[in-house]
PAZAPA-4460 file (N, C-alpha, C; in steps of 0.05 Angstrom, whole numbers, plus 32768, in hexadecimal, padded with zeros to 4 digits):
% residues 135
    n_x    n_y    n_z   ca_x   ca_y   ca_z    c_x    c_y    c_z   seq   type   mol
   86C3   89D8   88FA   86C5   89C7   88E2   86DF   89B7   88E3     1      X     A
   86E0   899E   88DB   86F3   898D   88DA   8708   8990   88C2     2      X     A
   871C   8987   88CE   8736   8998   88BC   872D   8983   8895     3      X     A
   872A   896E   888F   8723   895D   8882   8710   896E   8873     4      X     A
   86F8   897E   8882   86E5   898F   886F   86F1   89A2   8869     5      X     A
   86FB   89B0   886C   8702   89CB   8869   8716   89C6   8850     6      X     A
   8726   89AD   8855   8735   89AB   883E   872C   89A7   8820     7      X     A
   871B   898F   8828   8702   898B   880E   86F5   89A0   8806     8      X     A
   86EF   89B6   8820   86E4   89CD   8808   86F1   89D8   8802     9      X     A
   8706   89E3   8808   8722   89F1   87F7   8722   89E4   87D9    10      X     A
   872F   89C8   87D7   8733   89C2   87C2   8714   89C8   87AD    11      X     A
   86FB   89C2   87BD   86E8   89CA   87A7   86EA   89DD   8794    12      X     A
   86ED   89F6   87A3   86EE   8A0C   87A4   8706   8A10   8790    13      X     A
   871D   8A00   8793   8724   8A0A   8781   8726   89F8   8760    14      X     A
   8719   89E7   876A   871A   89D2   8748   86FF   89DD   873D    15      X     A
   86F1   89E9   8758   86CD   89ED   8749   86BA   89D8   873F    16      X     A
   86C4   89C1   874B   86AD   89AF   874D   86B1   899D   876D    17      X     A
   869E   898B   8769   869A   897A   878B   86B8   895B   8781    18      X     A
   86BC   8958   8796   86CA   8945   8798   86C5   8935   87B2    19      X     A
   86C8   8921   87B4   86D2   8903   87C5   86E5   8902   87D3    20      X     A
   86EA   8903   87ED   870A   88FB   87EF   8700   88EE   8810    21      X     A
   8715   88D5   880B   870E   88BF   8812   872C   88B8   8828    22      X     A
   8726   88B1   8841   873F   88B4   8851   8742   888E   884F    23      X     A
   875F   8886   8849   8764   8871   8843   8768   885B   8862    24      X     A
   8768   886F   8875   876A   8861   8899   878B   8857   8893    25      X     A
   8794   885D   8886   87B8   8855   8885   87BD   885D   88AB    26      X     A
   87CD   8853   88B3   87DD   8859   88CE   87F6   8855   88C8    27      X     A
   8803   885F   88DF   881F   8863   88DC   8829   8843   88DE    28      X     A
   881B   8840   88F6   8824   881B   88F6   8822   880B   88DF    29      X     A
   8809   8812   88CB   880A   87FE   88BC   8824   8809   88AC    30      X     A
   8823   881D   88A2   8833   881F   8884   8851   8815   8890    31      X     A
   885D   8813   88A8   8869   8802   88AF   8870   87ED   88AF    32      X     A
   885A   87DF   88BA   8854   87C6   88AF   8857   87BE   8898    33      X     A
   884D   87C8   8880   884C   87C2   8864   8868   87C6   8864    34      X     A
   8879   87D7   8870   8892   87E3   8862   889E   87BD   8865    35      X     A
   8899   87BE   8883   88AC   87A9   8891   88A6   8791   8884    36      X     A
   8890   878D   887B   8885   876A   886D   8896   876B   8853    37      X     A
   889C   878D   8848   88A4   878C   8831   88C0   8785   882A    38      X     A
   88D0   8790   883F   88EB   878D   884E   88F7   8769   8847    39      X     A
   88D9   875C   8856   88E6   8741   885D   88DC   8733   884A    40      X     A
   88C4   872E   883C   88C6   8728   881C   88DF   8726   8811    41      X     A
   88E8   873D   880C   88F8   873F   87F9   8916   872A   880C    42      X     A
   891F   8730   8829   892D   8723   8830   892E   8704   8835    43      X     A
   8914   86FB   8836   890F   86DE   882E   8915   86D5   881C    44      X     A
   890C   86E8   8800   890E   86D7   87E7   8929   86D8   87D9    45      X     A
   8933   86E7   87E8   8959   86EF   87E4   8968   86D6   87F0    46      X     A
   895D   86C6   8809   8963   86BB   8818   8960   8697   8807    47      X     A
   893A   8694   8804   8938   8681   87F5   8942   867C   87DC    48      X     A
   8947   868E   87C5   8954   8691   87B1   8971   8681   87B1    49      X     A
   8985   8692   87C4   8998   8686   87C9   8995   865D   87CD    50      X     A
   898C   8656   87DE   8984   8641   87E8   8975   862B   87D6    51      X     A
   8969   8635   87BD   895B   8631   87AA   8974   8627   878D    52      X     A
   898D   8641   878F   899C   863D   877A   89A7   8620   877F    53      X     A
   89B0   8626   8795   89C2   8613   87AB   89B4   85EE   879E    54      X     A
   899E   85F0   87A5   8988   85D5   87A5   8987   85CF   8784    55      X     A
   8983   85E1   877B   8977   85DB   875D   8996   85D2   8744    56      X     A
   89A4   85E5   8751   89C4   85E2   873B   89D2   85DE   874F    57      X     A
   89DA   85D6   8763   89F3   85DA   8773   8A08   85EE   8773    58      X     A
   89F1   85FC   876F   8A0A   861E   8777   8A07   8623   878A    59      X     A
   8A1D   8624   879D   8A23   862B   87B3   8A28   8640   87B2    60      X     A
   8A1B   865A   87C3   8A28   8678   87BF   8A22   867F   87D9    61      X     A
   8A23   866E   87E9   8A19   8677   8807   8A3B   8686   8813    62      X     A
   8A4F   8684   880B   8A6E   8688   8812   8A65   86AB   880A    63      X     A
   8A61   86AB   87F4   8A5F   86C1   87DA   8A4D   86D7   87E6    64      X     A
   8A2C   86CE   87F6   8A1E   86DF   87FE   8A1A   86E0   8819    65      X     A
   8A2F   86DA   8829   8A34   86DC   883F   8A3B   86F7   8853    66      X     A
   8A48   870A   8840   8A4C   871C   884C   8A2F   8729   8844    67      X     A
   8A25   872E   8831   8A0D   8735   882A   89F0   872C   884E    68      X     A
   89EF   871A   884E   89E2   8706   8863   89EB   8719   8881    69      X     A
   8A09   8718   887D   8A13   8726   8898   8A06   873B   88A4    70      X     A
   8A09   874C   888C   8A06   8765   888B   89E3   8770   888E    71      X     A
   89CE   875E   8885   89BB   8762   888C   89B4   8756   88A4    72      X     A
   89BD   8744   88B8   89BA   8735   88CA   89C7   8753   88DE    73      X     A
   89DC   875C   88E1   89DE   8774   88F3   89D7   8785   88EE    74      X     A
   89CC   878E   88D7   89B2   87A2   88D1   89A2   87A1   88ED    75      X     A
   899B   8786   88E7   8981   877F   88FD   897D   8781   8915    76      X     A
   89A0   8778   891D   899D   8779   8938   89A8   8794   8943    77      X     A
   89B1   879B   892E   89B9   87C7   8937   899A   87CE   8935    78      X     A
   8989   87C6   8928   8963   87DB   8930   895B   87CD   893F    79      X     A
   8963   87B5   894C   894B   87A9   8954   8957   87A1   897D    80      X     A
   8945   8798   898D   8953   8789   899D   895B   8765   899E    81      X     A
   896B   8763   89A8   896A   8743   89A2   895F   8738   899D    82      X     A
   8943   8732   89B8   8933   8727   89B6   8920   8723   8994    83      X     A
   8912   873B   898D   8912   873F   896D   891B   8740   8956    84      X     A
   8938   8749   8959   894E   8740   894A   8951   8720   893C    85      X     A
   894D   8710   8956   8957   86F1   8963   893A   86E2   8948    86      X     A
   8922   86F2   894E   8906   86E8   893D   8909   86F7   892B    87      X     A
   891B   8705   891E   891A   8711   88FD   8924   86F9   88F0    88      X     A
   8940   86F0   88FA   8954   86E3   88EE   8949   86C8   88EF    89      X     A
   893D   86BA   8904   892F   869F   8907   8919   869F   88F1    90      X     A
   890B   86B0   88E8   88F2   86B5   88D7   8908   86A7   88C5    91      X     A
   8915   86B7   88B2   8925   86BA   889F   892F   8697   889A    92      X     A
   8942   8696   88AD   894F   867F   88AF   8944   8665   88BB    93      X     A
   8936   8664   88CB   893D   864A   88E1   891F   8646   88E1    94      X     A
   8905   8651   88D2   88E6   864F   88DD   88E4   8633   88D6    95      X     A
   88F0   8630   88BF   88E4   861A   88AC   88FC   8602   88AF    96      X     A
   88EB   85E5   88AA   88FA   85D0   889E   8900   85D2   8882    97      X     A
   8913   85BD   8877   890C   85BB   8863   88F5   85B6   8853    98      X     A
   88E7   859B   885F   88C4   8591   885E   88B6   85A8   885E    99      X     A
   88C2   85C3   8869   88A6   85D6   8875   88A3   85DE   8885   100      X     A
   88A1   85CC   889C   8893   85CD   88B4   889F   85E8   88C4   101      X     A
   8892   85EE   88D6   888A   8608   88E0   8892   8600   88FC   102      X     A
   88B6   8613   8909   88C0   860C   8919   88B0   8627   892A   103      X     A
   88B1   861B   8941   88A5   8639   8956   88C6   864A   895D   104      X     A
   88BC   865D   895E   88D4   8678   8966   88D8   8673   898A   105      X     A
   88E3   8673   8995   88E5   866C   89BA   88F1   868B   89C2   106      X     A
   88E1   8698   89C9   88E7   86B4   89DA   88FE   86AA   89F3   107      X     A
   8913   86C8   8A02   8915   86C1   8A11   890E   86B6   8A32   108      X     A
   88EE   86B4   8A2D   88E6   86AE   8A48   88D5   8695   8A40   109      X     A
   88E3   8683   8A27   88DA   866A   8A25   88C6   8660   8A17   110      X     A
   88B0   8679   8A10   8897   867A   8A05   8897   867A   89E4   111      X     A
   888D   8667   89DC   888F   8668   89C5   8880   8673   89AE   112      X     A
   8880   8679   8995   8872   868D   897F   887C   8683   8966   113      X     A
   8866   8676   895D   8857   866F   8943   885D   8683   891F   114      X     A
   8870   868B   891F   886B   869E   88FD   8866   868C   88E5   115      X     A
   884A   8689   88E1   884B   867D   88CB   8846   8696   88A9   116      X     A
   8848   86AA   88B8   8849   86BC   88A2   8857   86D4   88B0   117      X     A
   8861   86EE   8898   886C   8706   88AA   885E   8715   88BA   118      X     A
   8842   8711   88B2   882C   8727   88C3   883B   871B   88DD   119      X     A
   883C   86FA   88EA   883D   86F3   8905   885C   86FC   8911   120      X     A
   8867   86FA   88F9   887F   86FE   8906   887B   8724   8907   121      X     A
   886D   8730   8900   8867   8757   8902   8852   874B   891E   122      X     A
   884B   8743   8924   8836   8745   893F   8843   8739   895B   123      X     A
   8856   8721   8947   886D   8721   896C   8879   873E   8972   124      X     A
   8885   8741   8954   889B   8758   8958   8885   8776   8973   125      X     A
   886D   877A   896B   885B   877E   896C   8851   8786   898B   126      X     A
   8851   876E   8996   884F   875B   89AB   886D   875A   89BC   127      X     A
   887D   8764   89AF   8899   8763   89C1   88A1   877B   89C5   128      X     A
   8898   878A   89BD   889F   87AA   89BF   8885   87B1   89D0   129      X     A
   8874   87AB   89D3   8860   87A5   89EF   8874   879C   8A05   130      X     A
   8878   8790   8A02   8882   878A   8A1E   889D   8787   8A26   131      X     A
   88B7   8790   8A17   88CB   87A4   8A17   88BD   87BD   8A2D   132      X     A
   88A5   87D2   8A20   889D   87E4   8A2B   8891   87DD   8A45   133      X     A
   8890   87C9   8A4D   888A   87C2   8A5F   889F   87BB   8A7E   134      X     A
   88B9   87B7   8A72   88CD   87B2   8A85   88DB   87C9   8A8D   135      X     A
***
């Protein structure tokens, strides 16, 4: 008997009626994932915010949140390797024009990658730890 039944009948057994229980397929990767989209959300909009005050009132506080900026920027590159590090910070900073437009990320072997959202920038990261394991 599978560990899943045995459990379900335990708990029957002891509430004394039938129950449901429903496995959600969570993986370790994803809830990572979620952690990590959640991570950079919030560091984007910390990022645009700034950039936003800046545009809308001319407050300048880029001097002010600089060490703030620093300090998550070597976060990044203490977990991460360059290479991924190099496409955290480019997401963040450098993807976009002002207009918008959607700059490509240039790996170091020239090849270029598209994030037009964080899922792409989680599937290079993704995709680079492939083939890190690979060298």
């Amino acid at each position: 008997m599978n560990q899943r039944k045995e459990i379900k009948q335990i708990i029957e057994q002891i509430l004394g009626s039938n129950v449901t229980m429903r496995f959600d397929g969570t993986t370790e990767e994803d809830k990572l994932k979620e952690e990590f989209i959640g991570i950079m959300e919030l560091y984007e909009n910390v990022w645009k915010r700034q950039n936003d005050i800046d545009i809308e009132y001319g407050a300048d506080f880029s001097t002010y949140d600089e060490p703030f900026f620093k300090l998550i920027e070597k976060f990044i590159h203490f977990s991460f390797d360059e290479t991924a590090g190099n496409a955290i910070i480019f997401y963040i900073y450098g993807r976009k024009s002002d207009e918008g437009e959607i700059y490509p990320f240039i790996d170091f072997s020239g090849k270029e990658h598209i994030f037009n959202t964080i899922d792409d920038l989680w599937d290079f990261l993704m995709y680079w730890a492939e083939e890190m394991m690979k060298l």
